[in-house]
Every structure is written in structure tokens, then in C-alpha cells.
N, C-alpha and C positions, 0 to 999 in steps of 0.2 A: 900627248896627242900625236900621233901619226900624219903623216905628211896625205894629201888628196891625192887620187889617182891622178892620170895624167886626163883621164877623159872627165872626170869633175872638173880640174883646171881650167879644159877646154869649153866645157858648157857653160861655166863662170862666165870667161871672156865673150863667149856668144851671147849669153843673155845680158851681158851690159854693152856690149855692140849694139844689141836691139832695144836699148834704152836711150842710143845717142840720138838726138834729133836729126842727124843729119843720115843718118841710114836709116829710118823710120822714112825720109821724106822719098825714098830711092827703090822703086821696084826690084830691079836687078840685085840689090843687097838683100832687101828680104827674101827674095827668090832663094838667095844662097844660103840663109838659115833658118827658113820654116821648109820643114818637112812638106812632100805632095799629101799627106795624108793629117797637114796639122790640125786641130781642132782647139778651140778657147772659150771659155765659159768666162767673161769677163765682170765686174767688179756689182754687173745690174744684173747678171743672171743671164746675160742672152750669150748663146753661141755663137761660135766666127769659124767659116774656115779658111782654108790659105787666102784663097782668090777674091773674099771676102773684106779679109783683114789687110791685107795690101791694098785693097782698091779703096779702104779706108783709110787708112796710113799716109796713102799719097796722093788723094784728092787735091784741089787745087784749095780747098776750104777746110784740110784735116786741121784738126785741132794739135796745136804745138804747145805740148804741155809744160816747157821750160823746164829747168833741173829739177830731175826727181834724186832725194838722197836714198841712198838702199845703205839697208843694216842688214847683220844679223845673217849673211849669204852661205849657205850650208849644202854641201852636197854630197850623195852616197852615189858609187856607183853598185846599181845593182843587178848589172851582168855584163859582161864583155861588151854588150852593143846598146843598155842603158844607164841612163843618169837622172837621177831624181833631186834636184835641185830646191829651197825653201828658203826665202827671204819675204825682207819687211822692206817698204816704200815710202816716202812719204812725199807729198807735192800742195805748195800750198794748202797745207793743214788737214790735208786727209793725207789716212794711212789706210794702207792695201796689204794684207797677206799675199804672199804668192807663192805659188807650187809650179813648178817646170820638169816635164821629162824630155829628156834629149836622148835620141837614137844616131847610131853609129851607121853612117851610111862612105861610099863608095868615096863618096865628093868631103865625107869628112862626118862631126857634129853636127844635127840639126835640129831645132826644135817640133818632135814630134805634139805634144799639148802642154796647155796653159789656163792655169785656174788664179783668177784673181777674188780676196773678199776683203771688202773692206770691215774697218774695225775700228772701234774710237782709243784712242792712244791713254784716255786717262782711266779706262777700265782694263788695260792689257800693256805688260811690259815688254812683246814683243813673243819670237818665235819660240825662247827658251821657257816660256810662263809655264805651269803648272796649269790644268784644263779639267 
């Protein structure tokens, strides 16, 4: 198995930055890794985009989901300025799919979109299952 590019690496550390609660609660953070043009289809189906998803994130009422564990974190790049990202979740007993593409911008990696589905864990052994 080959080593990750350097910009899968980097979208790795970004999308588990953006899993800490403490840069979830913080504008200015997520500012600096969702894309202006981010879009997310999340876990119920409905769409989010940047200005959206921040102003969710960091309400004074956002929901603090406590430690999510991620498995399963895989990434291709697939071209000099993207990265397609696929990991498993789980948080208090629900597990989520997720998909991420990270674009190469000026100021660095940023999360251009975000697909989250969830899925019951005792019918699916994760990202490598057969489909």
C-alpha cells in the first residue's frame, strides 16, 4: 500500500479539525476550512451552505455532539487541486457514512462539499463492505 498524497494527508487533518468541538463552536475556524462555495447534504437530506452551516455550528443553542469516533478514513486525490475523502462515524450509537471533497485553494485545503448517510452498523461492516 502506498503512502497518501500530501493533500489527502492534509484533508484528513482538516476534516478531523472540523470534527473537534471546539472549532465547530468558532466562526473564524470554520471560515478557514469550508470553501465560499461549500455545500452539504446532511445525515436527514437537507442541504447546508457555508453561511448556513456556521451559523449552525455556532449558535448559542448548537447542538454539541461529544466525541464522535471515525473509522475506516480513506482518501484519493483526484487531481492536483482535489481530494475525495470516505469515512465511517459513529456517536452515541448511530453511524453515519460520509463522503468529503476538498479543493486546493490559495489559503491552502478547504472543504469544498459534504455528504453525510446514515446506516444501521448491524446490517453493514463499514466503508470496505461489499454493495
Amino acid at each position: 500500500m502506498r503512502e497518501p498524497s500530501a493533500g489527502v494527508v492534509e484533508a484528513m487533518e482538516g476534516e478531523l479539525r472540523l470534527l473537534d468541538p471546539l472549532v465547530r463552536a468558532r466562526a473564524d475556524l470554520l471560515a478557514q476550512l469550508l470553501h465560499p462555495d461549500y455545500r452539504e447534504i446532511d445525515s436527514t437530506g437537507r442541504v447546508w451552505d457555508r453561511d448556513a452551516m456556521i451559523a449552525l455550528l455556532t449558535a448559542d443553542n448548537a447542538p454539541r455532539p461529544g466525541p464522535i469516533t471515525v473509522s475506516g478514513m480513506r482518501g484519493a486525490q483526484l487531481g492536483d487541486e482535489v481530494v475525495h475523502l470516505t469515512y465511517d462515524t459513529e456517536r452515541k450509537g448511530r453511524f453515519t457514512h460520509r463522503s468529503s471533497l476538498w479543493r486546493l485553494t490559495d489559503g491552502g485545503w478547504v472543504l469544498y462539499f459534504h455528504q453525510a448517510t446514515p446506516f444501521d452498523h448491524a446490517d453493514h461492516s463499514g466503508p470496505d463492505a461489499a454493495g
